[in-house]
C-alpha positions as CSV (number, residue, x, y, z in Angstrom):
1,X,0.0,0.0,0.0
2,X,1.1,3.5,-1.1
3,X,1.3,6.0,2.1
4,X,1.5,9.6,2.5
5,X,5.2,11.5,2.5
6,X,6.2,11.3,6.3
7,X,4.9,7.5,6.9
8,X,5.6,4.4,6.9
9,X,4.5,0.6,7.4
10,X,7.0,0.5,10.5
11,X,5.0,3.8,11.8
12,X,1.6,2.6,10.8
13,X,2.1,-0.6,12.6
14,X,2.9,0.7,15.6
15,X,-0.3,3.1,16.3
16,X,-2.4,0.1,15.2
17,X,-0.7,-1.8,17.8
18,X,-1.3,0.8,20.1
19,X,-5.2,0.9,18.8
20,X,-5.3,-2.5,19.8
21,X,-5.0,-1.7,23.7
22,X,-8.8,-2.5,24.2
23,X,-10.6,-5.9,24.2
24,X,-14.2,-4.9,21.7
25,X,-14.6,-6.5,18.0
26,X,-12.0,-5.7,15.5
27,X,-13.0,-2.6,13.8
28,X,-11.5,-2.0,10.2
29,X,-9.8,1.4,9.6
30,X,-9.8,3.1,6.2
31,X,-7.4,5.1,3.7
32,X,-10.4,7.6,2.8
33,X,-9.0,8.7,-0.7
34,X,-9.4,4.9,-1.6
35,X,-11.8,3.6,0.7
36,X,-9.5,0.5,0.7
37,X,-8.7,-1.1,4.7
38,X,-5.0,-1.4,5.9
39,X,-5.7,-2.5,9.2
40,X,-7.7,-3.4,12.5
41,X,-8.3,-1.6,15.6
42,X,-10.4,-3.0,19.1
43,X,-13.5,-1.5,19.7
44,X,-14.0,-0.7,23.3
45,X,-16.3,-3.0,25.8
46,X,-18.3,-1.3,28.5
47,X,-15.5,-2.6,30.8
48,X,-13.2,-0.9,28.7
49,X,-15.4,2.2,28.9
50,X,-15.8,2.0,32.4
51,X,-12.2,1.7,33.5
52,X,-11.3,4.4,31.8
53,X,-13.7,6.7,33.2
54,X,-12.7,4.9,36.9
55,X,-9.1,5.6,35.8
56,X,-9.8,9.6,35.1
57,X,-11.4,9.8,38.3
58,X,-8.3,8.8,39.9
59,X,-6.3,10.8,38.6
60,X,-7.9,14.0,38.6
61,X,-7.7,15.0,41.8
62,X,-3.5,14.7,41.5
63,X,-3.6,16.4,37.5
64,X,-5.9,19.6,39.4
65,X,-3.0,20.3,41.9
66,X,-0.6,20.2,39.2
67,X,0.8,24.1,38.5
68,X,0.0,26.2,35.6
69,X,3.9,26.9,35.2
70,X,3.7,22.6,34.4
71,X,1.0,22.3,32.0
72,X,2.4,25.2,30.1
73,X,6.0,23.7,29.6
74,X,3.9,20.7,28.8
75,X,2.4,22.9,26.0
76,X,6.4,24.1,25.3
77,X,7.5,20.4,24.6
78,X,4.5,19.9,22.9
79,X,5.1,22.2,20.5
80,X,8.5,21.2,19.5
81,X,7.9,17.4,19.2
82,X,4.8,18.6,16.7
83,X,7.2,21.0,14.5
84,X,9.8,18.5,14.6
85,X,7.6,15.7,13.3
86,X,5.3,17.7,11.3
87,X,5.7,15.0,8.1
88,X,4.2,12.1,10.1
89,X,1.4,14.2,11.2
90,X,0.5,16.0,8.0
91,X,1.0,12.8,6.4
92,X,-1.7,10.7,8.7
93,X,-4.1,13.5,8.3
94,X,-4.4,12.9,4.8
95,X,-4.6,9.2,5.2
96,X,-7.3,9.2,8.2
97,X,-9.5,12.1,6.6
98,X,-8.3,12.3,2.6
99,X,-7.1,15.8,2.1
100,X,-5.2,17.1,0.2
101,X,-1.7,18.2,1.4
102,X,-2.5,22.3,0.8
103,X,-5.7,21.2,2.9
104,X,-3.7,19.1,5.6
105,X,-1.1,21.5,6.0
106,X,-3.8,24.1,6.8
107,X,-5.1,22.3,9.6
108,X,-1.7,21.5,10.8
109,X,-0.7,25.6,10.9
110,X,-4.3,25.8,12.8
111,X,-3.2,23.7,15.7
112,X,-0.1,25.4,16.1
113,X,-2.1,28.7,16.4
114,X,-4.5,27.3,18.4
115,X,-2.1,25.5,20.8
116,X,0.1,28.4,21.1
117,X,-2.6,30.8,22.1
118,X,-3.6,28.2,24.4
119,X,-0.2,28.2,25.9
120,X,0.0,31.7,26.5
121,X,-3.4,32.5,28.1
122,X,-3.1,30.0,30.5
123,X,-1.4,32.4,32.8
124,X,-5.2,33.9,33.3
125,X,-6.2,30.9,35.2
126,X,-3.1,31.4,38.1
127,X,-3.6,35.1,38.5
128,X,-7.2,35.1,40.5
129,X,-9.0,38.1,39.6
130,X,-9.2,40.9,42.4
131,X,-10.9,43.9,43.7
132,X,-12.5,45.9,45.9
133,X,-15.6,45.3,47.5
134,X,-18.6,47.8,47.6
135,X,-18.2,47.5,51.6
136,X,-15.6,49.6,52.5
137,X,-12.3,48.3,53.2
138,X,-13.6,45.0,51.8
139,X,-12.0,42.6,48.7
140,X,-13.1,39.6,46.9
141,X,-11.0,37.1,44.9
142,X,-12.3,35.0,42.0
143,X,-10.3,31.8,41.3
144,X,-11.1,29.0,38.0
145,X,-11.3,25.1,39.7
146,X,-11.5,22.3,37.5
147,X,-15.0,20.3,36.6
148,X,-13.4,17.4,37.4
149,X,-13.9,14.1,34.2
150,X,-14.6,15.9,31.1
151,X,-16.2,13.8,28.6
152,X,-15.5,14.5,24.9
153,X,-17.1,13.5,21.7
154,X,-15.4,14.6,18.9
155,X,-15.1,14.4,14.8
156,X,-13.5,12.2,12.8
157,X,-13.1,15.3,9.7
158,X,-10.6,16.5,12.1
159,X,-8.2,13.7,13.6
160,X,-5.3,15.9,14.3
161,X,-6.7,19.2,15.1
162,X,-8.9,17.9,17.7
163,X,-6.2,17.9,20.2
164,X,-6.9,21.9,20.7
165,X,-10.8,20.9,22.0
166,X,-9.1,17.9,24.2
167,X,-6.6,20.7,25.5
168,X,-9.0,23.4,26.3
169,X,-10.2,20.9,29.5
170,X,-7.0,19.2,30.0
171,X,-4.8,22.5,30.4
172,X,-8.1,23.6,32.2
173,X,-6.9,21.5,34.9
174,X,-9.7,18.7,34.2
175,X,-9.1,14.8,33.1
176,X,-10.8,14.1,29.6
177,X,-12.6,11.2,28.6
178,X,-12.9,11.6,24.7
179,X,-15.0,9.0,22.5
180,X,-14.0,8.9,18.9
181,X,-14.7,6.7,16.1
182,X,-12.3,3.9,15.0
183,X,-11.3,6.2,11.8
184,X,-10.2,9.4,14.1
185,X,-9.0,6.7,17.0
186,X,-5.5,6.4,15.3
187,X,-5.0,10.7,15.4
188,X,-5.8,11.0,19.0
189,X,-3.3,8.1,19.8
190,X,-0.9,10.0,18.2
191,X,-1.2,12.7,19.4
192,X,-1.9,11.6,22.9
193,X,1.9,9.7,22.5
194,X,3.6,12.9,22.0
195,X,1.4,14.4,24.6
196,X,2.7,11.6,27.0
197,X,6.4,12.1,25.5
198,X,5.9,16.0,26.6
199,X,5.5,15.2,30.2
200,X,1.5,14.6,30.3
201,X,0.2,11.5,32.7
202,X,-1.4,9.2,29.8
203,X,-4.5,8.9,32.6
204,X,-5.3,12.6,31.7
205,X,-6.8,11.6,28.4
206,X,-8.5,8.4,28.0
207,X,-9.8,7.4,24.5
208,X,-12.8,5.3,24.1
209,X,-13.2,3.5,20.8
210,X,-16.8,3.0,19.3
211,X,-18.5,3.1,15.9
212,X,-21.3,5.3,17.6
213,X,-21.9,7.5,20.2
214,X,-24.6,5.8,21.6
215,X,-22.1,4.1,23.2
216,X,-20.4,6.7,24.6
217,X,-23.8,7.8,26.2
218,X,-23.8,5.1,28.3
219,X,-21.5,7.1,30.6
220,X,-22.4,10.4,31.1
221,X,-23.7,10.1,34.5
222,X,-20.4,9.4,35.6
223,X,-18.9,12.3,34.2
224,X,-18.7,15.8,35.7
225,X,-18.8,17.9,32.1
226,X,-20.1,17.1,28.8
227,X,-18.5,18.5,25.5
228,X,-19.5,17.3,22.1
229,X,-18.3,18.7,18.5
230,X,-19.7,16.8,15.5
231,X,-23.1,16.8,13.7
232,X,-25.8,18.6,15.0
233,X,-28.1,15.8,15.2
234,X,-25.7,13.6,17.8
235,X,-24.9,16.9,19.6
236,X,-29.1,17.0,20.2
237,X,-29.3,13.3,21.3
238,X,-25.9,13.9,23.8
239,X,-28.1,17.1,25.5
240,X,-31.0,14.9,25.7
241,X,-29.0,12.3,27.4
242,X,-27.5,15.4,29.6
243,X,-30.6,16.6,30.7
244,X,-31.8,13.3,31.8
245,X,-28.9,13.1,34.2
246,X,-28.8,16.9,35.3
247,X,-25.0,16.9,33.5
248,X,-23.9,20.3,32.2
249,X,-22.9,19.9,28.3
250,X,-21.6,22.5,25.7
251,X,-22.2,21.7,22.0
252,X,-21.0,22.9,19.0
253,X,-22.8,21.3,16.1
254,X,-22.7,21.7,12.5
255,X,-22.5,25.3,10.7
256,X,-23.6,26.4,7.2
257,X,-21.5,29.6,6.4
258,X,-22.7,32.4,4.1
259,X,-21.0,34.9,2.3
260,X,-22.2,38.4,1.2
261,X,-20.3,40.0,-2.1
262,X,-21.5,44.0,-2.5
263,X,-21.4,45.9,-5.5
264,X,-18.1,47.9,-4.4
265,X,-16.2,44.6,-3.2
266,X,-13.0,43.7,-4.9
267,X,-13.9,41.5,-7.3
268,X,-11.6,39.1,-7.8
269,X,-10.0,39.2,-4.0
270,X,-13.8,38.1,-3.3
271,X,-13.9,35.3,-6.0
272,X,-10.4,33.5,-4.7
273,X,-11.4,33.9,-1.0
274,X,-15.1,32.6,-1.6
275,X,-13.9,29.7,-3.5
276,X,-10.6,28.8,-1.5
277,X,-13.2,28.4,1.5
278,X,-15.7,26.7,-0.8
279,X,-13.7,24.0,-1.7
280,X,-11.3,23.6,1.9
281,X,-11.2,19.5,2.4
282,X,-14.1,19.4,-0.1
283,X,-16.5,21.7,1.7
284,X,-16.2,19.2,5.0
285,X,-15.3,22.0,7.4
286,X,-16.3,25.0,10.1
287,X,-14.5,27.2,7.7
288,X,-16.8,26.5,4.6
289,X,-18.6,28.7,2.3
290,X,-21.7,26.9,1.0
291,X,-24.1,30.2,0.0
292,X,-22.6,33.1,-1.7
293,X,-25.0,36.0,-2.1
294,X,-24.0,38.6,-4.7
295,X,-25.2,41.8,-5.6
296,X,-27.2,41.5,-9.4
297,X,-25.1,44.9,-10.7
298,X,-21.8,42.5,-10.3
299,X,-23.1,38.6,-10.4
300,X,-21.7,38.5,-14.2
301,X,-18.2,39.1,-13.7
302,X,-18.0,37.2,-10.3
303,X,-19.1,34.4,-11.4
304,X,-16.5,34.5,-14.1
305,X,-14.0,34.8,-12.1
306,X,-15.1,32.2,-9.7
307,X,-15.1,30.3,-12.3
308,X,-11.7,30.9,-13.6
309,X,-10.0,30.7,-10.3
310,X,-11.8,27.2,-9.9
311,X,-10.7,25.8,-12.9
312,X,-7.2,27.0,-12.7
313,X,-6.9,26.2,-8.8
314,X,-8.6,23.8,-7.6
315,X,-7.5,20.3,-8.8
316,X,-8.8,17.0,-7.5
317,X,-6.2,14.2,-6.9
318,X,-4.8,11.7,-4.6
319,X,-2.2,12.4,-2.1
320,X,0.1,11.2,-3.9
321,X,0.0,14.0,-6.3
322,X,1.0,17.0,-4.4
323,X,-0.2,19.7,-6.7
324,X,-3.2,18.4,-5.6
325,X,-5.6,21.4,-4.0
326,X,-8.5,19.4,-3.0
327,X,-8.8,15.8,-2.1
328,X,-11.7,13.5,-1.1
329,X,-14.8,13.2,1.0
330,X,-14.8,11.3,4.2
331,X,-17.4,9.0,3.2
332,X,-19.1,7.5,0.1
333,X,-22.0,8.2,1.3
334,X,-21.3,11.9,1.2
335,X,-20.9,11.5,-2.4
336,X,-24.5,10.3,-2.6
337,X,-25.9,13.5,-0.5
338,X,-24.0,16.2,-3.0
339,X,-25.2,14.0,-5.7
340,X,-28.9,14.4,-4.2
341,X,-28.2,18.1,-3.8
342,X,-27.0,19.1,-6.9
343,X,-30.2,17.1,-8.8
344,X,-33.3,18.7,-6.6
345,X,-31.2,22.2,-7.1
346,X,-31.7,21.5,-11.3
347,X,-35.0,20.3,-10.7
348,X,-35.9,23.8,-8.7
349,X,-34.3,25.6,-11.6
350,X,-31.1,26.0,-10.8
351,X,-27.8,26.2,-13.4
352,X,-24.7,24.1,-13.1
353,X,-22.0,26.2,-13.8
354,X,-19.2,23.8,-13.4
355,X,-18.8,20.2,-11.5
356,X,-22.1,18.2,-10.3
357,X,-20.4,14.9,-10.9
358,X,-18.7,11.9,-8.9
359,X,-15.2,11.1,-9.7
360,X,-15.5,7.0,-9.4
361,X,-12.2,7.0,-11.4
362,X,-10.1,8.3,-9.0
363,X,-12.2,6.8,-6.3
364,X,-15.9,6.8,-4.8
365,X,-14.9,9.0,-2.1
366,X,-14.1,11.8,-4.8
367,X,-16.6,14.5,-5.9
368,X,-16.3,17.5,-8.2
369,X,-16.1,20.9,-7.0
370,X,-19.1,21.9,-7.7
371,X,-21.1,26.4,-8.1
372,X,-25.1,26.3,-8.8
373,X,-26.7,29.7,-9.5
374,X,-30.3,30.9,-9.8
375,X,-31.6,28.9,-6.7
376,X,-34.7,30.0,-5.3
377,X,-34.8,31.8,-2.3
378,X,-37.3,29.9,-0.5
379,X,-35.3,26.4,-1.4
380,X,-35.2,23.7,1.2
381,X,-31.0,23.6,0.4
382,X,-30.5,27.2,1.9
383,X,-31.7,25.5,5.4
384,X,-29.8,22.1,4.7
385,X,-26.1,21.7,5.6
386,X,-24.3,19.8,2.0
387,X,-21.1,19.4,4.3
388,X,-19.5,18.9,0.7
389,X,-17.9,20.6,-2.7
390,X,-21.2,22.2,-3.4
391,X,-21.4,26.1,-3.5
392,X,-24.7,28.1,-4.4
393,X,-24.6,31.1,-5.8
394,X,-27.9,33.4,-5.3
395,X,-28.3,37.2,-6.8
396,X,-30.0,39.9,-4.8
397,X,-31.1,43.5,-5.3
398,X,-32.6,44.7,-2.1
399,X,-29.7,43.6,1.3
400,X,-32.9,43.8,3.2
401,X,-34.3,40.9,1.8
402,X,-31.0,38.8,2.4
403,X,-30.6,39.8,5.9
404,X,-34.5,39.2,6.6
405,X,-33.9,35.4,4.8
406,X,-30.6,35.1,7.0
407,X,-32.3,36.2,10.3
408,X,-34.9,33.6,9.7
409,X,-32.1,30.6,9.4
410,X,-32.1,27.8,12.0
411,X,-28.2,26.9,10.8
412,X,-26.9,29.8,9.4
413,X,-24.5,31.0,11.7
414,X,-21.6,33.1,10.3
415,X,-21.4,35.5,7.6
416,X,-18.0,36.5,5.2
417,X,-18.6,40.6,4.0
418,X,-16.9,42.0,0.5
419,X,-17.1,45.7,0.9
420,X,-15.6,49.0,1.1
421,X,-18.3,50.3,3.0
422,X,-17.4,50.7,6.3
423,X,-20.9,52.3,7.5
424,X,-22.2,49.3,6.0
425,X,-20.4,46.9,7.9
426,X,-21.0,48.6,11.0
427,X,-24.9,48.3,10.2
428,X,-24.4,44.9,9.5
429,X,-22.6,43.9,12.7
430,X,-24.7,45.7,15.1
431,X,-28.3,44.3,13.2
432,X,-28.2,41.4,12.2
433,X,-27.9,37.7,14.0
434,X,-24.7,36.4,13.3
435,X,-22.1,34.4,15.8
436,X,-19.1,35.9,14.0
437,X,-18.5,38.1,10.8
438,X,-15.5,38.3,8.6
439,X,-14.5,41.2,6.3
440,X,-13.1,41.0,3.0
441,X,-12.5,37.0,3.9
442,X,-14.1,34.0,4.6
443,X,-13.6,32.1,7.7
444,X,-9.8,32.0,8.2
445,X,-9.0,35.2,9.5
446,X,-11.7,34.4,12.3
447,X,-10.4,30.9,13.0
448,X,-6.9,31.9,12.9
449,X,-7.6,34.6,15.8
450,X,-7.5,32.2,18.6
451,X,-7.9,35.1,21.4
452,X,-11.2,35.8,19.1
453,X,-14.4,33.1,21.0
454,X,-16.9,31.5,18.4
455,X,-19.6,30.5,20.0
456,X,-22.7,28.4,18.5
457,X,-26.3,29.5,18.5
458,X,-29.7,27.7,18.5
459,X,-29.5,24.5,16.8
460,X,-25.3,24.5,16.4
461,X,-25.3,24.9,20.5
462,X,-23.8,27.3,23.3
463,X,-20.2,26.1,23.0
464,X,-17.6,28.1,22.7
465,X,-14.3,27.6,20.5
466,X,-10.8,29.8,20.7
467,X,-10.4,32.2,23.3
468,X,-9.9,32.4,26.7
469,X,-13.5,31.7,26.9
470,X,-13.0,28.2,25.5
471,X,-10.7,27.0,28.4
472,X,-13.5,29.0,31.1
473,X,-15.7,26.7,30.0
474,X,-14.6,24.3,31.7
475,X,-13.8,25.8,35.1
476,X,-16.4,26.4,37.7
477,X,-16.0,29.7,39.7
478,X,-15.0,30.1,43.1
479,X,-14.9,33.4,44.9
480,X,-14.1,34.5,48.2
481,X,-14.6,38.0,50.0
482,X,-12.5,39.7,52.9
483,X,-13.7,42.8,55.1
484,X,-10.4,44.7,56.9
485,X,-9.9,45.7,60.0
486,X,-13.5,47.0,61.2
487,X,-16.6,45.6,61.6
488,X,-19.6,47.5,59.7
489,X,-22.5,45.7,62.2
490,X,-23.6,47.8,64.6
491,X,-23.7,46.9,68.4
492,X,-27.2,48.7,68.3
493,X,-29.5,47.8,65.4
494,X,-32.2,50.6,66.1
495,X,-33.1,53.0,63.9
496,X,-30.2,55.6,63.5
497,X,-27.5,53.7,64.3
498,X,-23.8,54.8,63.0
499,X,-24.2,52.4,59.9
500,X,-27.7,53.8,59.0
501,X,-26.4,56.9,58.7
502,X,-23.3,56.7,56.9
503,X,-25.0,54.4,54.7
504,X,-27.5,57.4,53.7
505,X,-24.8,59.5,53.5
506,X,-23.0,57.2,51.2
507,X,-25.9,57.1,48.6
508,X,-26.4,60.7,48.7
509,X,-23.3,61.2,47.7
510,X,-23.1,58.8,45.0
511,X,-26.9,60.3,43.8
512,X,-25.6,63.4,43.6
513,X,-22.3,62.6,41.7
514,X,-24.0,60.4,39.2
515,X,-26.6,63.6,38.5
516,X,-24.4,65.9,37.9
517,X,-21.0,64.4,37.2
518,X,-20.8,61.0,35.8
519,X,-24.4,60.7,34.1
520,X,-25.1,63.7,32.8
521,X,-25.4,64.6,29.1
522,X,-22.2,66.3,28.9
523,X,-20.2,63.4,30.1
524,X,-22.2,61.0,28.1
525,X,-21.2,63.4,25.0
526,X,-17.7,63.0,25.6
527,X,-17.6,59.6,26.1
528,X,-19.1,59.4,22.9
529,X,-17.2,61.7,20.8
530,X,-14.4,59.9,22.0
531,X,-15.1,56.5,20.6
532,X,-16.6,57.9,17.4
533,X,-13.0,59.2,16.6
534,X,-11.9,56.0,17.4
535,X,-14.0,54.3,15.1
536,X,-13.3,57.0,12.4
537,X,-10.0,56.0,12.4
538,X,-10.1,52.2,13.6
539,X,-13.2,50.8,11.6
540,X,-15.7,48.8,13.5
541,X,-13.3,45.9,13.2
């Protein structure tokens, strides 16, 4: 069997040794660009299941004492075993999820962003936050604990990657339970081995192997935290499971990603961006575009550039070839659904402007990159996720009309902007309904600005990705107050004690301050002039 650059048969047989720690059914493990086996890994038992869980219960108490000064040199050998071996990893990427090496590559540059801002913020959660108290001569301290056993259900799209969501909890000061699919299994032993090679206790994250999560939902009550990234239908079925049992979860389902090309956009900067995003892993990713709407005054020459950069760019192909740009789909069966999207968009009217076909000669994981126009508005495929090389492109006159459609979405949830029209943008992020915006690009410069929280809204979920906010998560506050030197409680509690009345005095003081200082118009206007220089100067972004 041909392999990736990087790997081996001596390296490929020792992770599916390692994959054969548990005692389940043999499970078979593909090479996605040619959906042909090359080897075995054990499924987990519910004994399997439940010693791990048993096992990151022990161990968590010992891994929440540990120092943040630890877990961030950790991070630091981490991050040199990754850039040293960055061949192997880039190389079983492509194997376990069939990208192309452009597309690998990406993902492997992502979690070196993501792992280094991870790295660096973690010196929020030593430094308690501090302050005075509205008591005189009082303070308060607020200080992140651990959950305790995070459990994890995560994608296979994303074997490698997936480490930054396993070290959001981990680094959090919480054990992680993470259930993963045979297919993604052989990533998260990977990278769990240089993880262990970088100082971690291998207890800290335990990997379950199962062909469904149903399986993994046998154990939630006895976890602590529930975190689940994949599809939004088994991100629903997890919360039902976590509501039963009174478990807090955070989900962060699937996401169908618009873009919005003006009339004074840069043409062509809009047409590479739009279909670079488009076609990233073949449309199987956060960072797809899968509905471009574009103003009717510039839809002819947009689409010819789309069109152009497409057929000059973006090349199917094996990863063998490395001028490859995009590679396969994950699944045959997600052949079948773009195939099923493409025909009810031509039997709704619609116009194939390139693509639309399987590729069964390179493989039947292959599909074309495919750009429909003229689909109606009111289309059932503008509330459906493809999750695949399928891009629609839709012409409008009126903005209002796209916002009001947009506003209206149940899985639309972030929006790319091609303008020059600052004013307009700043309309746009104040008004309308999105969980993140991006101008003048798709999706990368978002998911490349790790200190930059996404979070998920209604059907994708409430969790939250990047960012401090993403570690917080999984923390549970803990605060503690401290009154100096004097006691404020009176030895006599009748009316017009010492307390009462510099209490009164107190309030009148801050009344009168905040009518005639602090709230008044005047201070309100310079506040205000202030920040729209800013903005004059700064943009809303």
């Amino acid at each position: 069997m041909e392999y990736p650059k990087g790997i081996d048969d001596k390296f490929m047989t020792s992770l599916l040794i390692a994959g054969r720690g548990e005692s389940g059914a043999d499970a078979p493990v593909y090479n996605v660009q040619t959906w042909e086996s090359f080897g075995t890994l054990h499924c987990s038992t519910f004994s399997d299941g439940e010693q791990s869980v048993l096992r990151a219960h022990a161990v968590s108490e010992q891994w929440s004492q540990e120092s943040i000064y630890t877990r961030s040199r950790i991070l630091y050998r981490f991050l040199r075993r990754v850039v040293r071996y960055y061949e192997p990893i880039i190389g079983l990427d492509q194997l376990l999820s069939g990208k192309s090496w452009l597309d690998a590559s990406s993902e492997y540059f992502y979690m070196i962003t993501q792992v280094r801002g991870i790295k660096r913020h973690l010196r929020y959660l030593w430094k308690p936050r501090r302050g005075g108290g509205s008591v005189p001569l009082s303070t308060y301290r607020v200080w992140y604990r651990p959950m305790g056993v995070v459990g994890m259900f995560t994608s296979a799209d994303n074997p490698i990657s997936m480490v930054c969501d396993i070290l959001n909890p981990i680094m959090a000061g919480n054990t992680v339970v993470n259930f993963v699919t045979p297919q993604a299994a052989l990533g998260a032993l990977l990278m769990k081995a240089v993880l262990v090679d970088a100082g971690m206790p291998a207890d800290v994250w335990r990997i379950v192997v199962s062909e469904s999560s149903q399986f993994g939902m046998q154990f939630i009550p006895a976890l602590d935290y529930v975190s689940a990234i994949g599809p939004n239908r088994m991100c629903q079925k997890i919360s039902m499971e976590c509501a039963r049992h009174s478990v807090p979860i955070s989900c962060f389902g699937g996401v169908k990603n618009i873009a919005l090309v003006m009339d004074d956009a840069k043409l062509w900067d809009a047409a590479k961006a739009c279909a670079r995003s488009a076609f990233l892993n073949a449309g199987q990713s956060t960072k797809a575009v899968e509905i471009i709407f574009v103003h009717e005054s510039v839809r002819e020459p947009f689409e010819q550039m789309m069109l152009q950069y497409t057929h000059e760019q973006i090349r199917v192909g094996r990863f063998v070839d490395r001028h490859a740009t995009m590679g396969s789909m994950m699944y045959p069966g997600r052949v079948k659904n773009c195939e099923k999207v493409v025909k009810l968009a031509l039997e709704n009217g619609a116009r194939v402007l390139t693509g639309s076909h399987p590729r069964p000669e390179i493989s039947p994981t292959f599909f074309e990159p495919t750009i429909v126009a003229d689909l109606p508005p009111d289309l059932e495929l503008l509330e459906t996720e493809v999750y695949g090389p399928v891009v629609a492109l839709l012409s409008f006159k009126d903005i209002a009309n796209v916002v009001r459609l947009v506003t209206g979405s149940r899985v639309i949830d972030s929006a790319a902007v091609f303008t020059r029209d600052i004013d307009f943008v700043r309309t746009l992020i104040n008004n309308a309904q999105f969980a993140a915006v991006s101008v003048n690009d798709t999706y990368f410069s978002m998911d490349m600005s790790w200190k930059a929280p996404i979070q998920g809204k209604s059907e994708r979920g409430q969790g939250i990705r990047h960012g401090l906010e993403a570690i917080l998560q999984y923390t549970q506050v803990f605060s503690a107050a401290r009154l100096k030197s004097i006691s404020w409680v009176p030895k006599d509690w009748r009316s017009g004690n010492w307390t009462e009345r510099l209490t009164f005095w107190f309030m009148g003081l801050y009344s009168w301050l905040s009518r005639n200082v602090t709230d008044t118009v005047v201070a309100d206007g310079i506040s205000n002039f202030f920040r729209w220089i800013r903005d004059r100067f700064v943009g809303p972004v």
